[in-house]
N, C-alpha and C positions, 0 to 999 in steps of 0.2 A: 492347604495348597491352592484351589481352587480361590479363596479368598484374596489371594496375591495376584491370581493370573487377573483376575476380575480388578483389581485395581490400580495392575496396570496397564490394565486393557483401557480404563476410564483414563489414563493419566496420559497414553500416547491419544488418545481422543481429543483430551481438552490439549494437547500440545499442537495438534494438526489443526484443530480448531482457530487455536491462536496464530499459528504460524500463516493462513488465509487470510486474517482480518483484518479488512482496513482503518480499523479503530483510529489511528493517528492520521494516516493519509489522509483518510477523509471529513478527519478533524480541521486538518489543516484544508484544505478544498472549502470545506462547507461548516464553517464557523460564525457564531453571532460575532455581529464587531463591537466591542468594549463601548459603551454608551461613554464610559470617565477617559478614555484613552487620548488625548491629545493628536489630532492626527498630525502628520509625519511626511513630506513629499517624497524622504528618503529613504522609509521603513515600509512606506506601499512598494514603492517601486520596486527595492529588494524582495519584497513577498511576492510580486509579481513575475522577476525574471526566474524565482525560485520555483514557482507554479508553471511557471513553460516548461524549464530544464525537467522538470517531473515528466510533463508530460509526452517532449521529446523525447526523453529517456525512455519511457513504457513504448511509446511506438518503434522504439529503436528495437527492444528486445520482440514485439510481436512481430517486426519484419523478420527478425534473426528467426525466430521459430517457425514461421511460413516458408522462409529461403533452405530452411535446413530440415526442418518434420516433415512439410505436407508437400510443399515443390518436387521432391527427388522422385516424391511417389507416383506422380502426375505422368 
């Protein structure tokens, strides 16, 4: 029994683990650029308004959490 609790005690760890990481995100942020890739005037530009709308979105959700967590308590 103990052998169970213990593994999936490891499995919501490596689940929580994963559910934080910015493996993708920050793949896409901070990526080598393709040495063979032909560049693109119209395939930067979409990676670039896609790279804003991220980051507007993350400040959109840190204001949400400020205006609704930590403000009320103030």
């Amino acid at each position: 029994m103990r052998l169970i609790k213990t593994n999936a005690m490891e499995e919501n760890k490596r689940s929580w683990k994963e559910f934080f990481s910015l493996g993708e995100v920050g793949g896409y942020f901070f990526r080598k650029k393709d040495p063979n890739a032909k560049p693109d005037f119209t395939l930067r530009a979409m990676h670039g308004i896609n790279k804003i709308s991220i980051v507007v979105f993350l400040l959109g959700v840190l204001y949400l959490i400020f205006k609704l967590v930590i403000k009320p308590n103030l």
